[in-house]
CHARMM internal coordinates of N, CA and C (Angstrom, degrees):
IC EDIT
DIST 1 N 1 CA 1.4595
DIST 1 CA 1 C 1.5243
ANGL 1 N 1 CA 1 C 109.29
DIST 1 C 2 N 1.1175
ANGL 1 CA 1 C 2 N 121.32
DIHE 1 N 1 CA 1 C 2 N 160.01
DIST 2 N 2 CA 1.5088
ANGL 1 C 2 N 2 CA 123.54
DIHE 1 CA 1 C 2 N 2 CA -156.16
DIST 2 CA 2 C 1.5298
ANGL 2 N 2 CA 2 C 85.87
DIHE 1 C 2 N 2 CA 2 C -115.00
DIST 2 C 3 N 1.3923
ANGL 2 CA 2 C 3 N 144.66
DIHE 2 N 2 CA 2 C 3 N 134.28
DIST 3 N 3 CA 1.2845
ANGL 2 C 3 N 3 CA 146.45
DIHE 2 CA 2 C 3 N 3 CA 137.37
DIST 3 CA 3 C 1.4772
ANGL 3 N 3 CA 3 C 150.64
DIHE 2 C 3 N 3 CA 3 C -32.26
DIST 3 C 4 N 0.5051
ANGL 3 CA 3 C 4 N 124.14
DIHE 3 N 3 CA 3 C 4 N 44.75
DIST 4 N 4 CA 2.0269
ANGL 3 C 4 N 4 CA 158.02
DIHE 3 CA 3 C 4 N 4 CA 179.93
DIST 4 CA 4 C 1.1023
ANGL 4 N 4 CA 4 C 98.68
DIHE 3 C 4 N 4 CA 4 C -56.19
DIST 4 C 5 N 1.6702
ANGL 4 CA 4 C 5 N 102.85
DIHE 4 N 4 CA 4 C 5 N 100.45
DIST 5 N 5 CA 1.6932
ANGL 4 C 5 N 5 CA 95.70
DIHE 4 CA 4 C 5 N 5 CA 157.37
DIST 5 CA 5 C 1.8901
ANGL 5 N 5 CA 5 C 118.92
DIHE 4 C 5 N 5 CA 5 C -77.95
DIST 5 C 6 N 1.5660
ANGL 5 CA 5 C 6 N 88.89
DIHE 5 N 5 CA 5 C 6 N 154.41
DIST 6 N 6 CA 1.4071
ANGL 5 C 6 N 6 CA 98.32
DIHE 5 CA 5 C 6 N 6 CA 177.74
DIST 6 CA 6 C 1.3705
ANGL 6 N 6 CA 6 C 127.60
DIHE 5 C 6 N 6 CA 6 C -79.66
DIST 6 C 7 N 1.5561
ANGL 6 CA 6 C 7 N 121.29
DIHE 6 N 6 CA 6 C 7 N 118.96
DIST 7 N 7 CA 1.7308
ANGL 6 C 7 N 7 CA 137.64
DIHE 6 CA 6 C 7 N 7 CA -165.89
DIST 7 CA 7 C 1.6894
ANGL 7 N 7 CA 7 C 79.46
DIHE 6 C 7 N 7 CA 7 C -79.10
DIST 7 C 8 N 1.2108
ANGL 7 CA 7 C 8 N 80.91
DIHE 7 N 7 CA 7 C 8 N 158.95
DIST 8 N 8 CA 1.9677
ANGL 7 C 8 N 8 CA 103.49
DIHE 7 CA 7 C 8 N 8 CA -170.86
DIST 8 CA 8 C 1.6122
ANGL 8 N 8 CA 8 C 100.44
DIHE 7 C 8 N 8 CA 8 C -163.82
DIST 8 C 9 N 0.7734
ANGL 8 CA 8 C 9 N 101.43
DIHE 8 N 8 CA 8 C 9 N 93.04
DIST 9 N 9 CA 1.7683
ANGL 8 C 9 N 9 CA 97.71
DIHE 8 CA 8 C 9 N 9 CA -178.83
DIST 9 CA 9 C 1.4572
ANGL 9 N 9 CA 9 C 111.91
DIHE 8 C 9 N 9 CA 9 C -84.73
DIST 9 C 10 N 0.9003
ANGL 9 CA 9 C 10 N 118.21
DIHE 9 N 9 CA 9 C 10 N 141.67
DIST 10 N 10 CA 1.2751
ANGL 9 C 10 N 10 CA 142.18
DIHE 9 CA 9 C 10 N 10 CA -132.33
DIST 10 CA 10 C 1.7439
ANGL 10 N 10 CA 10 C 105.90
DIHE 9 C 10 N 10 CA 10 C -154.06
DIST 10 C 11 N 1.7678
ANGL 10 CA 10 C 11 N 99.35
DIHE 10 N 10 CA 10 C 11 N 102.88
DIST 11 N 11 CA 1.8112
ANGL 10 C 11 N 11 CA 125.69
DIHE 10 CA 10 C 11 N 11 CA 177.91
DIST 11 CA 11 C 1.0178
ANGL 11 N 11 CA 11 C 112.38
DIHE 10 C 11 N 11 CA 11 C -88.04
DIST 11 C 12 N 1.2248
ANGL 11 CA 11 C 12 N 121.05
DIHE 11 N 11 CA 11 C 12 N 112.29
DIST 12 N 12 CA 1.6552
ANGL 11 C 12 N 12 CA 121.43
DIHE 11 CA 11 C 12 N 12 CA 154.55
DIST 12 CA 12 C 1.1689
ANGL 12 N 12 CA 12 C 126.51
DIHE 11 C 12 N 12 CA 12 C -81.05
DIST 12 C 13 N 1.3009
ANGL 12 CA 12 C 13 N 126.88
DIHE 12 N 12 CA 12 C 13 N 148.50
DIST 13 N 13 CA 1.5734
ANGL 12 C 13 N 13 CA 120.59
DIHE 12 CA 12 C 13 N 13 CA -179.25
DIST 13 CA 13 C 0.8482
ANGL 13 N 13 CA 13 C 94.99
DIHE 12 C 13 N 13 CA 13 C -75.19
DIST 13 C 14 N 1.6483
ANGL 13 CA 13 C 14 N 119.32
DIHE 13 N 13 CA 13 C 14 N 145.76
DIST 14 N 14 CA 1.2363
ANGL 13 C 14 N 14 CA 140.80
DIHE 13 CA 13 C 14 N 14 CA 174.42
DIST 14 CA 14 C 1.5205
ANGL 14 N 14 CA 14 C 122.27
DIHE 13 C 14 N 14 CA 14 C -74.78
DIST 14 C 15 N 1.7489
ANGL 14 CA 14 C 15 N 111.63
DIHE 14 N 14 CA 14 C 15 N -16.59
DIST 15 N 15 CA 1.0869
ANGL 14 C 15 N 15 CA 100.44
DIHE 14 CA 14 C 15 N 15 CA 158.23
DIST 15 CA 15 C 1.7163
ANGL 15 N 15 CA 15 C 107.29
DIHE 14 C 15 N 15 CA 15 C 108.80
DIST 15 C 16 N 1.6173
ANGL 15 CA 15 C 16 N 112.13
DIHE 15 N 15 CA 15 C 16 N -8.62
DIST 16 N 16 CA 1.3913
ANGL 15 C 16 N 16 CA 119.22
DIHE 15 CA 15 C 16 N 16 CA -146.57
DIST 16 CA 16 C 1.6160
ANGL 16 N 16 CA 16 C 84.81
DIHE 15 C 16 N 16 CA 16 C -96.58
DIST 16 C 17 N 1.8259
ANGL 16 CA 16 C 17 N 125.79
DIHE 16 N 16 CA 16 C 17 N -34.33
DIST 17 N 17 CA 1.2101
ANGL 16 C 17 N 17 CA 95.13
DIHE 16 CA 16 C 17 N 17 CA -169.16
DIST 17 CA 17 C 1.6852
ANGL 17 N 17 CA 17 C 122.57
DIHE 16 C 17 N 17 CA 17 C -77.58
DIST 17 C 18 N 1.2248
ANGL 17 CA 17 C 18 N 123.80
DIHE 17 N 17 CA 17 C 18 N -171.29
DIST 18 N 18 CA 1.6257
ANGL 17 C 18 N 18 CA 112.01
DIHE 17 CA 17 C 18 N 18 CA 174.79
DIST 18 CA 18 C 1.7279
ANGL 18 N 18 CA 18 C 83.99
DIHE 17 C 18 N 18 CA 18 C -116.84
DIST 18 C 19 N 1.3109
ANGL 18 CA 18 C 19 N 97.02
DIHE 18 N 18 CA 18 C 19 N 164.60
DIST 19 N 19 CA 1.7872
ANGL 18 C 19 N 19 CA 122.89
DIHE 18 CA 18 C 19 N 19 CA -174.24
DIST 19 CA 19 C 1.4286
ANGL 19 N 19 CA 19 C 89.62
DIHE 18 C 19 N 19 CA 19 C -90.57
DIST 19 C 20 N 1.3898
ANGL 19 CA 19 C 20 N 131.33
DIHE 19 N 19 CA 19 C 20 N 155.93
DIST 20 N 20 CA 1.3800
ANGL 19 C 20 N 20 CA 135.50
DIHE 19 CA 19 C 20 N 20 CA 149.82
DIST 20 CA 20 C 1.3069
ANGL 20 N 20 CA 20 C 112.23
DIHE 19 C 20 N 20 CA 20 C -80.34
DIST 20 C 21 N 1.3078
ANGL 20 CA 20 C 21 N 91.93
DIHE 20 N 20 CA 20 C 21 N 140.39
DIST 21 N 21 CA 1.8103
ANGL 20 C 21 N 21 CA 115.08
DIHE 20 CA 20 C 21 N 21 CA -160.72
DIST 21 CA 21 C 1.8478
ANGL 21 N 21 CA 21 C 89.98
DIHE 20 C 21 N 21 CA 21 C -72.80
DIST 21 C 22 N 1.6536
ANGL 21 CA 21 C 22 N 104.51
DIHE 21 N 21 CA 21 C 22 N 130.58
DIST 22 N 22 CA 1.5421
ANGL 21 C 22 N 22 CA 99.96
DIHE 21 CA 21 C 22 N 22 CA -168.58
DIST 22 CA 22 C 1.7734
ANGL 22 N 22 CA 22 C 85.50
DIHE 21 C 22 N 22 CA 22 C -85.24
DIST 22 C 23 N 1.0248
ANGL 22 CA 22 C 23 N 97.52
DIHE 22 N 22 CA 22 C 23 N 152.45
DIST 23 N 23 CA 1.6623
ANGL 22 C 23 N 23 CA 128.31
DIHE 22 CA 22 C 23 N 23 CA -172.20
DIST 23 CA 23 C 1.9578
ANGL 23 N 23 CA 23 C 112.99
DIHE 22 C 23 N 23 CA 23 C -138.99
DIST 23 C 24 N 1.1060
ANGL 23 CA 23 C 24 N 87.66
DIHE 23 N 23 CA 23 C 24 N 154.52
DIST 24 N 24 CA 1.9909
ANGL 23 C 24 N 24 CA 96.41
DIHE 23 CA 23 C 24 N 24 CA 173.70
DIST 24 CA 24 C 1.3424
ANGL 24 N 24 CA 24 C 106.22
DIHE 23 C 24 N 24 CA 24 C -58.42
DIST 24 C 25 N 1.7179
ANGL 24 CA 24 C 25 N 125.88
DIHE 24 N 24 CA 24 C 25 N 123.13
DIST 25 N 25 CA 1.3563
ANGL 24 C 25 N 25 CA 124.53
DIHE 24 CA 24 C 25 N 25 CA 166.11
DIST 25 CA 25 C 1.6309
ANGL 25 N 25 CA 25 C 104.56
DIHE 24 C 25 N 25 CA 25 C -85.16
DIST 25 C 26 N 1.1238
ANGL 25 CA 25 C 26 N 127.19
DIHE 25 N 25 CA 25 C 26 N -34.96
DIST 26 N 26 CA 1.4529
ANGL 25 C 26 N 26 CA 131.86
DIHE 25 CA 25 C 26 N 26 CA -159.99
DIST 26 CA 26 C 1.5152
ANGL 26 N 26 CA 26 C 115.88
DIHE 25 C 26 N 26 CA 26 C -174.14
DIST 26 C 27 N 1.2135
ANGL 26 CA 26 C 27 N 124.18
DIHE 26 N 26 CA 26 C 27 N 138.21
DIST 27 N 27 CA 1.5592
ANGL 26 C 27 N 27 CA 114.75
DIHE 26 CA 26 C 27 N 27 CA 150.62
DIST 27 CA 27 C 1.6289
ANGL 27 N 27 CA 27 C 132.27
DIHE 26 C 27 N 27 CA 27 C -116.97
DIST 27 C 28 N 0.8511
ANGL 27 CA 27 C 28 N 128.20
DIHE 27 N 27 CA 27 C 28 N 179.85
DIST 28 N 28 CA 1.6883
ANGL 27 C 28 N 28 CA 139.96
DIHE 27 CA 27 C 28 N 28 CA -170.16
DIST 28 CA 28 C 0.9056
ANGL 28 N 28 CA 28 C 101.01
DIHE 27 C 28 N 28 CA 28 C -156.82
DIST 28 C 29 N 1.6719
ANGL 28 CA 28 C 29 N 102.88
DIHE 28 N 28 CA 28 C 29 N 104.63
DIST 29 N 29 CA 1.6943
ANGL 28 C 29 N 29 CA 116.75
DIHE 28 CA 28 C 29 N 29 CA 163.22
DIST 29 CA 29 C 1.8266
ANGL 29 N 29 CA 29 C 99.10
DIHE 28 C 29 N 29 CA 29 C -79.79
DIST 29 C 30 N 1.2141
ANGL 29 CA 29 C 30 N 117.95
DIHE 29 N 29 CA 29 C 30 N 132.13
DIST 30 N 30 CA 1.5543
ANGL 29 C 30 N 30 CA 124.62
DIHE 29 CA 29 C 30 N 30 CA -177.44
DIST 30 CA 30 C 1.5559
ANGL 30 N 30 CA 30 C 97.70
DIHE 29 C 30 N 30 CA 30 C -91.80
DIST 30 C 31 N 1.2355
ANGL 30 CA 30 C 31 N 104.11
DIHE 30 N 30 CA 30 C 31 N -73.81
DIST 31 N 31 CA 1.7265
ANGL 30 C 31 N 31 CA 115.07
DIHE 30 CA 30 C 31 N 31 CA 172.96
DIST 31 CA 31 C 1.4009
ANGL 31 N 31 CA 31 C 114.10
DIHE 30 C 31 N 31 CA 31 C -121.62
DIST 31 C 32 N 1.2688
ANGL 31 CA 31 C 32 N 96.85
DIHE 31 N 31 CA 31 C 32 N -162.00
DIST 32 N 32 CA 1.8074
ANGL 31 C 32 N 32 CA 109.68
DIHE 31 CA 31 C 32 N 32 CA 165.99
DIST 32 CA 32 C 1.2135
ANGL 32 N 32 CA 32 C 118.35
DIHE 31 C 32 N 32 CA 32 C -69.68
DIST 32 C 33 N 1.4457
ANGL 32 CA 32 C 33 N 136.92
DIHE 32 N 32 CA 32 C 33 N -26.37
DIST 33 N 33 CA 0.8827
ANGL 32 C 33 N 33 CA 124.61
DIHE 32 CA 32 C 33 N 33 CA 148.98
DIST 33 CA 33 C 2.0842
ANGL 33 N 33 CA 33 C 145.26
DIHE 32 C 33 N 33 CA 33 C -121.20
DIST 33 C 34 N 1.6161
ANGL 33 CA 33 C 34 N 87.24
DIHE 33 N 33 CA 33 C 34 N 40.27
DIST 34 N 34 CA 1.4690
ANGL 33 C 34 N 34 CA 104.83
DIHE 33 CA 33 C 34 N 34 CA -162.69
DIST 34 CA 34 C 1.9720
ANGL 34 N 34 CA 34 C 95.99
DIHE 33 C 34 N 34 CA 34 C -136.45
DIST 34 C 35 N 1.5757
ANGL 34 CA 34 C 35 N 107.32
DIHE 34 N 34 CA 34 C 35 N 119.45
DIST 35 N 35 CA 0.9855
ANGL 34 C 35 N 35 CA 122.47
DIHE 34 CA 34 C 35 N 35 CA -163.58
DIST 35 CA 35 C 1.4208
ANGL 35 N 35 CA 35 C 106.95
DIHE 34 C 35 N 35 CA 35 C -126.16
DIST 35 C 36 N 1.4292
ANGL 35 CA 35 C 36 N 129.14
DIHE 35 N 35 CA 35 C 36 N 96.62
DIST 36 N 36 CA 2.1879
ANGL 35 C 36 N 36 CA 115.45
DIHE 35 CA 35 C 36 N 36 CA 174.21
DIST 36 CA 36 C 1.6961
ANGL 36 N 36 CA 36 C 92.81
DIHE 35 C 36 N 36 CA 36 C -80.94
DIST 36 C 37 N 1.4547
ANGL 36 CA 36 C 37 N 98.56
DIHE 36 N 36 CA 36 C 37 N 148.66
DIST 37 N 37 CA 1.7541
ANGL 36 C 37 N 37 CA 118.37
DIHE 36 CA 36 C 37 N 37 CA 163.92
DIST 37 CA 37 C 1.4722
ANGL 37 N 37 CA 37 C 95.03
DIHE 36 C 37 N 37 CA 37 C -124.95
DIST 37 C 38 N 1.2322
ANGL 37 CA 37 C 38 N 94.99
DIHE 37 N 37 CA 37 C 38 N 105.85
DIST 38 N 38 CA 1.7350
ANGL 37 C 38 N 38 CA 109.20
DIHE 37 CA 37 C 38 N 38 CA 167.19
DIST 38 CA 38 C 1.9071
ANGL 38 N 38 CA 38 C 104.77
DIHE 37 C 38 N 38 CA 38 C -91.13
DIST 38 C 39 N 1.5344
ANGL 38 CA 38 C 39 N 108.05
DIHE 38 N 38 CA 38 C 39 N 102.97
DIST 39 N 39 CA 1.7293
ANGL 38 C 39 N 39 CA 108.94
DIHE 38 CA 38 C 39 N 39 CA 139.40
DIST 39 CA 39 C 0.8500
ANGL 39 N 39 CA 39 C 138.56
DIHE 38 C 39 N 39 CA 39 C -34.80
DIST 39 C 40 N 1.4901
ANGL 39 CA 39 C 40 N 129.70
DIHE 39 N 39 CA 39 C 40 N 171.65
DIST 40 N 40 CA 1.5971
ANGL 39 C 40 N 40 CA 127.30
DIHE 39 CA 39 C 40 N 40 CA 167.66
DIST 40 CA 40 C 0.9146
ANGL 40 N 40 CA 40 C 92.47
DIHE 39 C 40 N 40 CA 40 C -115.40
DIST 40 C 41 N 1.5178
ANGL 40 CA 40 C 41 N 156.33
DIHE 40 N 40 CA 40 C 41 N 3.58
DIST 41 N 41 CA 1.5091
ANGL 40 C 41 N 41 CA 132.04
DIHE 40 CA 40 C 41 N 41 CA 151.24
DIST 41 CA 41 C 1.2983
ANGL 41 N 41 CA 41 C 110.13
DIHE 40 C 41 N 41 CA 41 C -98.92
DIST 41 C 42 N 1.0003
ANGL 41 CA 41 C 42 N 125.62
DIHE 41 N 41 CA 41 C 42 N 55.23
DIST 42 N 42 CA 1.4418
ANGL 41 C 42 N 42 CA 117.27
DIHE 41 CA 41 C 42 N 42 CA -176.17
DIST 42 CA 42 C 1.3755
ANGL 42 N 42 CA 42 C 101.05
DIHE 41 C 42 N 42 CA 42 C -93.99
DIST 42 C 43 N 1.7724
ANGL 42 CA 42 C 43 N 139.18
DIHE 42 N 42 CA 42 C 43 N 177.59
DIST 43 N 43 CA 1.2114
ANGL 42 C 43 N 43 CA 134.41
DIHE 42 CA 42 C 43 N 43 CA 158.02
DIST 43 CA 43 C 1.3049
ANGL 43 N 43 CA 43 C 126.08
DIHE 42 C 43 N 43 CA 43 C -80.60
DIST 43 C 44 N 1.1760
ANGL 43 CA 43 C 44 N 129.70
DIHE 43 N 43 CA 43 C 44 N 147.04
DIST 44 N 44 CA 1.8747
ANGL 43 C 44 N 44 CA 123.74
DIHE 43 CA 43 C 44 N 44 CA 167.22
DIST 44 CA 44 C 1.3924
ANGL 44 N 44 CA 44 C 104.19
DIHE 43 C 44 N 44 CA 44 C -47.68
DIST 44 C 45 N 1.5318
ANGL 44 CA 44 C 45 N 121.03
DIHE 44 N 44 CA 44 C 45 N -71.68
DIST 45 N 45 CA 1.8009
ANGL 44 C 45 N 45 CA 100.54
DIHE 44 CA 44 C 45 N 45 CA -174.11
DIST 45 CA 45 C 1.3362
ANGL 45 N 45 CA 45 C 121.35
DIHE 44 C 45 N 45 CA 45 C -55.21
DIST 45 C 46 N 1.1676
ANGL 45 CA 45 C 46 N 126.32
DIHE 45 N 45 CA 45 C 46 N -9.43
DIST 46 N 46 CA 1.7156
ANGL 45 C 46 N 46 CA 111.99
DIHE 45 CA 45 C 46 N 46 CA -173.81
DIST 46 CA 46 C 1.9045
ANGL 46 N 46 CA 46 C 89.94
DIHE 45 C 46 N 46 CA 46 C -92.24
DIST 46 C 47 N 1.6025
ANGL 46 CA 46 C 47 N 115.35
DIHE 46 N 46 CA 46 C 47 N -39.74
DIST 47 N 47 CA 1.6749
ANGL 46 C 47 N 47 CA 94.74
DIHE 46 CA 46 C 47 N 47 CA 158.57
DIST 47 CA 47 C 1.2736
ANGL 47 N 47 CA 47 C 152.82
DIHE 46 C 47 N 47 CA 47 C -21.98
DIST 47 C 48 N 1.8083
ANGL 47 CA 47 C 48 N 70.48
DIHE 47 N 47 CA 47 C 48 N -72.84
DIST 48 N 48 CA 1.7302
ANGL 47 C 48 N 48 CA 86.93
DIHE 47 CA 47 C 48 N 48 CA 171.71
DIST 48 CA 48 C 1.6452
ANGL 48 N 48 CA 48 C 122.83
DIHE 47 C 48 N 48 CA 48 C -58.26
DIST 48 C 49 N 1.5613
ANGL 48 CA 48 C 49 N 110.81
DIHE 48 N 48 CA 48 C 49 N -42.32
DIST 49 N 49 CA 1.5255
ANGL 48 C 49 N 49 CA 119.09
DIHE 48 CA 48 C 49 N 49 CA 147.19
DIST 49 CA 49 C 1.5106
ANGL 49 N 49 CA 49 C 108.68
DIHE 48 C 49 N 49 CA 49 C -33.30
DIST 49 C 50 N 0.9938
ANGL 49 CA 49 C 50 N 110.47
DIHE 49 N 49 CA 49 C 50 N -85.01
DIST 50 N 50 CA 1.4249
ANGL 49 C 50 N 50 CA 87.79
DIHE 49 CA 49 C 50 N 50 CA -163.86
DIST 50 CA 50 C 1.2196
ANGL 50 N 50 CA 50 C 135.91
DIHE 49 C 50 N 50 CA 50 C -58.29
DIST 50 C 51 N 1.5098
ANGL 50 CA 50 C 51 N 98.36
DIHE 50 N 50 CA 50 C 51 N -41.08
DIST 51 N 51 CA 2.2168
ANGL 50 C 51 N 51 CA 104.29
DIHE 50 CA 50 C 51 N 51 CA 170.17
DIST 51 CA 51 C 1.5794
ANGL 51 N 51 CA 51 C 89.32
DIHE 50 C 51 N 51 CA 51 C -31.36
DIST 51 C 52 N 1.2618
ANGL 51 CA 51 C 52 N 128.52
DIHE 51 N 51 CA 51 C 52 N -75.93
DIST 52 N 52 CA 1.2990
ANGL 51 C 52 N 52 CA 123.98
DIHE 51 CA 51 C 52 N 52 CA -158.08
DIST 52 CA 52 C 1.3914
ANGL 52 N 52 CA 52 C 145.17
DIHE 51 C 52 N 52 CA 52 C -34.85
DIST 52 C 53 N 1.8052
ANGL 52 CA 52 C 53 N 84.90
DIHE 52 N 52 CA 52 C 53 N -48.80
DIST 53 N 53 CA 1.1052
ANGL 52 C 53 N 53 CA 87.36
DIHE 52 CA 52 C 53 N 53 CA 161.18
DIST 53 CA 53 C 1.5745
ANGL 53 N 53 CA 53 C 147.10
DIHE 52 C 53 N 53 CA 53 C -91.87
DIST 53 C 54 N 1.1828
ANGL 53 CA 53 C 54 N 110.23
DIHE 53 N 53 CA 53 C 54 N -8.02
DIST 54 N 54 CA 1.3611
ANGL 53 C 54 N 54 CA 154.44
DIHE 53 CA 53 C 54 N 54 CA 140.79
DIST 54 CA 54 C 1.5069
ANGL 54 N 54 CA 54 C 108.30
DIHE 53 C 54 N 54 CA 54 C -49.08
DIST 54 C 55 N 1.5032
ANGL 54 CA 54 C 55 N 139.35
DIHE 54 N 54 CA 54 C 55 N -87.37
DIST 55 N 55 CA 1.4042
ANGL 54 C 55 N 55 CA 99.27
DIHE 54 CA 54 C 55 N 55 CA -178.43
DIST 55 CA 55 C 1.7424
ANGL 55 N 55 CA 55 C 96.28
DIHE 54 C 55 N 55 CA 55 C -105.89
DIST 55 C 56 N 1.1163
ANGL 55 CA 55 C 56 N 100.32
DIHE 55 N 55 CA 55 C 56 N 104.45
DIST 56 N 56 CA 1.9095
ANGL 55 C 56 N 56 CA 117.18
DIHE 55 CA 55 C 56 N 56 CA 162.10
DIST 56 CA 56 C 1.3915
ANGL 56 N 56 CA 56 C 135.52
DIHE 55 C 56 N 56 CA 56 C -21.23
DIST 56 C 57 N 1.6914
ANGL 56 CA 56 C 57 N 90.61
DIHE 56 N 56 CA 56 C 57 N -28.40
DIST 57 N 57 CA 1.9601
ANGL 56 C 57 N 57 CA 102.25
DIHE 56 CA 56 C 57 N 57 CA 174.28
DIST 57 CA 57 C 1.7240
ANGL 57 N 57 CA 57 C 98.08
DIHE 56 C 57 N 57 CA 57 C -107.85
DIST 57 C 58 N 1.1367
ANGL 57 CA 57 C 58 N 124.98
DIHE 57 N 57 CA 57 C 58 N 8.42
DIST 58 N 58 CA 1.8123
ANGL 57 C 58 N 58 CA 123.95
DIHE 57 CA 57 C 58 N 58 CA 157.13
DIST 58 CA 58 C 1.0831
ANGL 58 N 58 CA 58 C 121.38
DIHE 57 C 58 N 58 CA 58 C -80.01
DIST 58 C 59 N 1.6288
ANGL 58 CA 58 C 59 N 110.98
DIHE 58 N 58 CA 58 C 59 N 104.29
DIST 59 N 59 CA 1.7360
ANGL 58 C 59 N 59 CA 132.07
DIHE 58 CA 58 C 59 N 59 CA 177.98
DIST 59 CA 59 C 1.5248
ANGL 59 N 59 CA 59 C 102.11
DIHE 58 C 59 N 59 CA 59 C -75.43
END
COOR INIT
IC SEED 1 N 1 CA 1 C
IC BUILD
């Protein structure tokens, strides 16, 4: 067999859509001096991280 690399074509975004402007999803005042700013692009595991650690009895 003769060795042939494999063509893979390959799309770039064109660039046309716009991103949504990240904005405040929520906050949690903890105390007087402990404040979370939850994004809307944030990830689910760093969430779920945080719910956790944030409220302590959340499985």
């Amino acid at each position: 067999m003769l060795n042939k690399p494999e063509i893979v074509q390959v799309k770039l975004d064109d660039g046309q859509r716009q991103p949504s402007p990240i904005s405040k999803a929520f906050q949690i005042k903890r105390n007087e001096h402990e404040t979370i700013i939850v994004y809307n692009h944030i990830n689910g595991y760093i969430l779920d991280a945080l719910v956790k650690a944030v409220f302590t009895d959340a499985h």
